[in-house]
C-alpha positions in Angstrom: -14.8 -141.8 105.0 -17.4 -140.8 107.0 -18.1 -137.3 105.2 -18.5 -139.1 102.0 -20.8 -141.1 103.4 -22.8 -138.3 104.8 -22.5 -136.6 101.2 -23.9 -139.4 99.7 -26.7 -139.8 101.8 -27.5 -136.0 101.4 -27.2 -135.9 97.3 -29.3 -139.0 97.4 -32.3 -137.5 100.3 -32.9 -134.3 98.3 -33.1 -135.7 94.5 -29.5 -135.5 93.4 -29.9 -137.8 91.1 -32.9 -135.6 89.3 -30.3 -133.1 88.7 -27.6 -135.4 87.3 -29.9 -137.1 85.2 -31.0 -134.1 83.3 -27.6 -132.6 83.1 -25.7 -135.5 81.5 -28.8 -136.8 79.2 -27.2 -135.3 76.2 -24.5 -138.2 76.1 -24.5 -141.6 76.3 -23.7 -144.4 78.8 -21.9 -147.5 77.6 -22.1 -149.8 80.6 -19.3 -152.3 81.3 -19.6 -155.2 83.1 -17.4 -158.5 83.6 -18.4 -161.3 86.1 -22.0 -162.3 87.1 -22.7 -164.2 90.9 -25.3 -166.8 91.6 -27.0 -164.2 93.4 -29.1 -162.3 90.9 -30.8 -159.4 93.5 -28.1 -156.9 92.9 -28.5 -156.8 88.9 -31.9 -157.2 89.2 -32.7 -154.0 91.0 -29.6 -152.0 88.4 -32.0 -153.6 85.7 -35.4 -152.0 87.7 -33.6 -148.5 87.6 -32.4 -148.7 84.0 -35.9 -149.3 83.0 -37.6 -146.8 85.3 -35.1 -144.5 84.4 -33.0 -144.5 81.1 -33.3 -145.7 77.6 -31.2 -148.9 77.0 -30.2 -148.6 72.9 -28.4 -151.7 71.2 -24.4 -150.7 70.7 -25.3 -151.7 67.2 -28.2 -148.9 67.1 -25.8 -146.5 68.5 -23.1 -147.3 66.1 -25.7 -146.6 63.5 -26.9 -143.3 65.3 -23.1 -142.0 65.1 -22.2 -143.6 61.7 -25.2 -141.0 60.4 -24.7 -137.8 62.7 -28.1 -138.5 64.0 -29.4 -136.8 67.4 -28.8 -139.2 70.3 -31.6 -140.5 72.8 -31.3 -138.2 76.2 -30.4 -140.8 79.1 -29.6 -143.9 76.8 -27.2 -146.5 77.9 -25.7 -149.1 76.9 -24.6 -152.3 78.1 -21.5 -154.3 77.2 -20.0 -157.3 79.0 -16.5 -158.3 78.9 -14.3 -161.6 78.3 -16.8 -164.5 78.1 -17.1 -166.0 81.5 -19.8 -168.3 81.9 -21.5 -166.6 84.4 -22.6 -164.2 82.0 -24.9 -167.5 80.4 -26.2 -168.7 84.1 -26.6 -165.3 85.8 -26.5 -162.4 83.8 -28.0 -163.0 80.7 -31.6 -164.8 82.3 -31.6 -161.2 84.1 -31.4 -158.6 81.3 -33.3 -161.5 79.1 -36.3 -160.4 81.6 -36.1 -157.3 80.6 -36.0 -157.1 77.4 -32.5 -155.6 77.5 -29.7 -155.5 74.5 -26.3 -156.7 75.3 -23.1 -156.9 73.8 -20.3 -159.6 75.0 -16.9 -159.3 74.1 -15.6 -162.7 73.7 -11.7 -163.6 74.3 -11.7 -166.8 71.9 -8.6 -167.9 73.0 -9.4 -169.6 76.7 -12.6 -170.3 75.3 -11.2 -173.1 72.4 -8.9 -174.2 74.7 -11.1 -174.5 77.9 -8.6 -173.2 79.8 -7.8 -169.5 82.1 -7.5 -166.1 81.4 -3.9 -164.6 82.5 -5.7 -162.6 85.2 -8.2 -165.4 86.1 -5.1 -167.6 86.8 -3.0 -164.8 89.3 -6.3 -164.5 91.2 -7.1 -168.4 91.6 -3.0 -168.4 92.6 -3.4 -166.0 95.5 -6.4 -167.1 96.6 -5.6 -171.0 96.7 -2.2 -171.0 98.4 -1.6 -172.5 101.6 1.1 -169.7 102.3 0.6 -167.1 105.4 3.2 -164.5 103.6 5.3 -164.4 100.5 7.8 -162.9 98.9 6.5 -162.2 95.3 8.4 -162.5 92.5 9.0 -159.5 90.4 9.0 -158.8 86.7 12.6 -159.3 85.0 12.3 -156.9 82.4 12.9 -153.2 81.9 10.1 -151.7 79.6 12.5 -151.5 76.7 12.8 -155.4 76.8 16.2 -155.6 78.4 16.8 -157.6 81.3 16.8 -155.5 84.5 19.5 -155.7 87.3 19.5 -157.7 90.4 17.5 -155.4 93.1 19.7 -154.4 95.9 16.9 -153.9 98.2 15.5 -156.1 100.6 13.1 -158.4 99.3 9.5 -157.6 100.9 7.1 -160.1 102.1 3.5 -159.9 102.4 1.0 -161.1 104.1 -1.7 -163.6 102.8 -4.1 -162.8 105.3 -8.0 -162.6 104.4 -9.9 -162.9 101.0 -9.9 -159.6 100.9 -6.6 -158.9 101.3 -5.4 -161.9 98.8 -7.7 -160.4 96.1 -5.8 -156.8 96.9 -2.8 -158.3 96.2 -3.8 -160.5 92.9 -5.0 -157.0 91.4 -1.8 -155.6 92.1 0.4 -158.3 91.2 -1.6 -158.3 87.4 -0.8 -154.4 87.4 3.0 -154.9 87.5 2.4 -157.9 85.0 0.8 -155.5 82.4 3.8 -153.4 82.1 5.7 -156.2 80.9 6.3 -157.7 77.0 3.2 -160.4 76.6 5.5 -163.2 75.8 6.8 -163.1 79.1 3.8 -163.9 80.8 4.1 -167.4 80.9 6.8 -167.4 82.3 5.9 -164.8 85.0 3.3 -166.5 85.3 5.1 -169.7 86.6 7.2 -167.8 89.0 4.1 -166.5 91.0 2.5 -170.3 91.2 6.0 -171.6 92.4 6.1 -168.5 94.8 2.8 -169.1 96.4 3.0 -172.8 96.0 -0.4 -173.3 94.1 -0.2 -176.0 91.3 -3.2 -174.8 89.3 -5.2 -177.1 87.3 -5.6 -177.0 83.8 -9.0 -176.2 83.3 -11.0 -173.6 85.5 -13.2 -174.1 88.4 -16.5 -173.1 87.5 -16.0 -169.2 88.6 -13.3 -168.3 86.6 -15.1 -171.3 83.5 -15.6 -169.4 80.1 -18.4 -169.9 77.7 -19.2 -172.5 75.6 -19.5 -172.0 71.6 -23.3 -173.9 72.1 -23.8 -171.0 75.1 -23.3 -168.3 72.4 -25.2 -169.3 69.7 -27.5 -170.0 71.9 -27.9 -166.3 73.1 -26.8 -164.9 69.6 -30.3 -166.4 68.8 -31.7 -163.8 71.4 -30.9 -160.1 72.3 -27.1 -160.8 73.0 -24.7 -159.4 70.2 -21.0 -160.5 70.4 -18.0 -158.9 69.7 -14.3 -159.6 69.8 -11.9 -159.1 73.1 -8.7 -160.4 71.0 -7.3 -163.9 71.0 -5.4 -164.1 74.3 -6.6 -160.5 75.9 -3.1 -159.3 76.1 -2.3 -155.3 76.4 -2.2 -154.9 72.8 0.7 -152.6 73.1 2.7 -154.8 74.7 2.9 -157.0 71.8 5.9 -158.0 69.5 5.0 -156.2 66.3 2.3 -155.4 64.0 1.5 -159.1 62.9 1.0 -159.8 66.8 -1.1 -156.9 67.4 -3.0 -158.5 63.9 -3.5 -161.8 65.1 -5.2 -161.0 68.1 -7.7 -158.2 66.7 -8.8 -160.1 63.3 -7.9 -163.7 64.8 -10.7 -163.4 67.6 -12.8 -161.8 64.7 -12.7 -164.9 62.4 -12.9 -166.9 64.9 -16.5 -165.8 66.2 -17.9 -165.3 62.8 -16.8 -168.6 61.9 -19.2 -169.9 65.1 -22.3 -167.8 64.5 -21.5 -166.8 60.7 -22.1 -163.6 61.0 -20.4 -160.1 61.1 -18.6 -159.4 63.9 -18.7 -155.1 64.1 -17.6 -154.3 67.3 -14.0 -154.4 69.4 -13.0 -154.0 72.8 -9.5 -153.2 73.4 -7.8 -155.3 76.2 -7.1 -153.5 79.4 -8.1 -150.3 77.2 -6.5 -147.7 79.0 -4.8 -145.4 76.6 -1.2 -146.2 77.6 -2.5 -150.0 76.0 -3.6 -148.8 72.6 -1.4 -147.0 69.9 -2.7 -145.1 66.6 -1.2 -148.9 65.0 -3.7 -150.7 67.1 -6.6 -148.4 66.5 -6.0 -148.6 62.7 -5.5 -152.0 62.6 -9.5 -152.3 64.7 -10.9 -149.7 61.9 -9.1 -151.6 58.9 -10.1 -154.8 60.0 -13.9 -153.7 59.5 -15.0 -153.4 62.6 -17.7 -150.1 63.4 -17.2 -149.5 67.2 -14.2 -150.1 69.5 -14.7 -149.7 73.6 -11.9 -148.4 75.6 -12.1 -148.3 79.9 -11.6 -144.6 79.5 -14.8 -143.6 81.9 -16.9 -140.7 80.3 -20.2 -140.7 78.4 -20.2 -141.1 74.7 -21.6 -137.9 72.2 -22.1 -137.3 68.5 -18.4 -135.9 67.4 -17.0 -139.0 69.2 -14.4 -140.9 67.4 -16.1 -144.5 67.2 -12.7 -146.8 67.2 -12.2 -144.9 70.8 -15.6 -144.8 72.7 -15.5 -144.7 76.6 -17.5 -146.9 79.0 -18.2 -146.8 82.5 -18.0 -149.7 85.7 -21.3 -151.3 86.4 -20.2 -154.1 88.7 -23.3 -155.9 89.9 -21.3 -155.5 92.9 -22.0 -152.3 93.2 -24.5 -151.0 96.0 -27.7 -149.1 93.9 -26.5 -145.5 95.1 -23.3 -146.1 92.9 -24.4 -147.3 90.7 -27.1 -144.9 90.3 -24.5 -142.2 89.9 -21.8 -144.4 87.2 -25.4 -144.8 85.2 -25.3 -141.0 84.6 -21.5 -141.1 84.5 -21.6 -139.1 87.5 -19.4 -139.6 90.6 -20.7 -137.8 94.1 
């Protein structure tokens, strides 16, 4: 690790970053980010670079710039948020509201009428709540064509619940063996892991893992924060049932926000979006449905000839330390 260190430190010492800038200015940057902290230092400095440094376009202007085959800005980006925690409202949005900057939020409308978790939000409160030193985690019963697979003759395998760290390690891959399974099992799953670790988790979410309020959104609708749809229940898409499934989720979180801030909704971001999660079914149901952009996790920079139902985006943790983030701005990685 130590090399890459060193690397770092070089490409960053002698203007790197000059170089990269110029070299990838012809495409654009969409942004994503998820969760915002109390502490605001770390997204305040991405914010200082951003302004210092690139062009921060609406994903409404850039949907407009593509709908027309017009030239794009050199060293635009532009920044999308996913889910609809409420962090976004306390942390994130008084930051980019100083300065100045668009936003788009994907809302998942689901946990957010029902004030209750996300799937994902719920494996990580298990792992990290339970009283356990070690477990021996349940695994999913199904093969992927929906069958039920056989007993394992191998020996189960505990692990260790050791430090945060560790926990959240485990959470993330826990949720990666869950998305390979049909979403109507979930629940289910879901109960297995909570029994397993020995975490009764409450019905409504701490704070951290709290969504958004419908007064919190029109509230910032009112402002520079556009909203889009996330689907209904954020499942992988192409785990669904069917067609009417894959329907529901897509229009249903739609109608659901225009009915809130009665207004179009025009922009989409797949669940998961990884293209073993999307099918030309699900893309044509997004483009049917009226929507003018859809945002996929594919990482890469977005250009002219780019389809617009599969544009790529980029990580921008606020976790991430400034070097890094320096670097995913350009959709560069050193």
């Amino acid at each position: 690790m130590w090399h890459r260190t060193f690397t770092r430190g070089l490409f960053h010492n002698f203007g790197g970053m000059h170089a990269v800038r110029w070299l990838h200015r012809k495409g654009v940057t969409i942004l994503m980010y998820h969760k915002f902290p109390a502490d605001r230092r770390m997204l305040e400095g991405q914010c200082e670079y951003l302004q210092q440094h690139h062009k921060v376009l609406s994903l409404g202007r850039l949907s407009q710039l593509l709908q027309n085959g017009e030239p794009l800005p050199e060293r635009a980006v532009v920044i999308t948020v996913d889910d609809g925690h409420r962090g976004f409202y306390e942390h994130g949005y008084p930051v980019f509201a100083k300065f100045n900057f668009p936003v788009t939020m994907y809302l998942t409308t689901g946990p957010m009428d029902r004030h209750n978790w996300l799937w994902f939000d719920r494996v990580e409160y298990a792992f990290l709540s339970s009283r356990r030193k070690a477990v021996e985690l349940p695994k999913p019963a199904t093969k992927p064509d929906g069958g039920q697979s056989a007993p394992s003759e191998a020996a189960p395998q505990t692990d260790v619940l050791g430090s945060t760290e560790q926990r959240l390690a485990l959470a993330e891959q826990y949720m990666e063996r869950m998305k390979t399974i049909p979403f109507n099992e979930f629940s289910a799953c879901l109960h297995r892991l909570e029994q397993a670790l020995e975490v009764q988790v409450p019905d409504e979410p701490p704070e951290k893992w709290a969504m958004l309020t419908w007064d919190q959104v029109r509230l910032m609708a009112r402002e520079r924060i556009e909203f889009g749809a996330h689907s209904v229940n954020h499942p992988i898409l192409a785990r669904l049932g069917g067609e009417k499934e894959v329907y529901e989720e897509i229009v249903g979180s739609r109608d659901r926000i225009q009915a809130e801030l009665n207004e179009p909704v025009l922009h989409f971001a797949y669940p998961n979006g990884q293209p073993q999660d999307l099918s030309p079914i699900i893309v044509k149901t997004v483009s049917d449905a009226g929507f003018r952009t859809a945002v996929t996790t594919v990482a890469g920079q977005v250009f002219p000839t780019d389809n617009p139902f599969l544009l790529r985006r980029v990580s921008a943790g606020v976790e991430l330390p400034l070097h890094r983030f320096q670097t995913n701005a350009a959709a560069f990685r050193v």
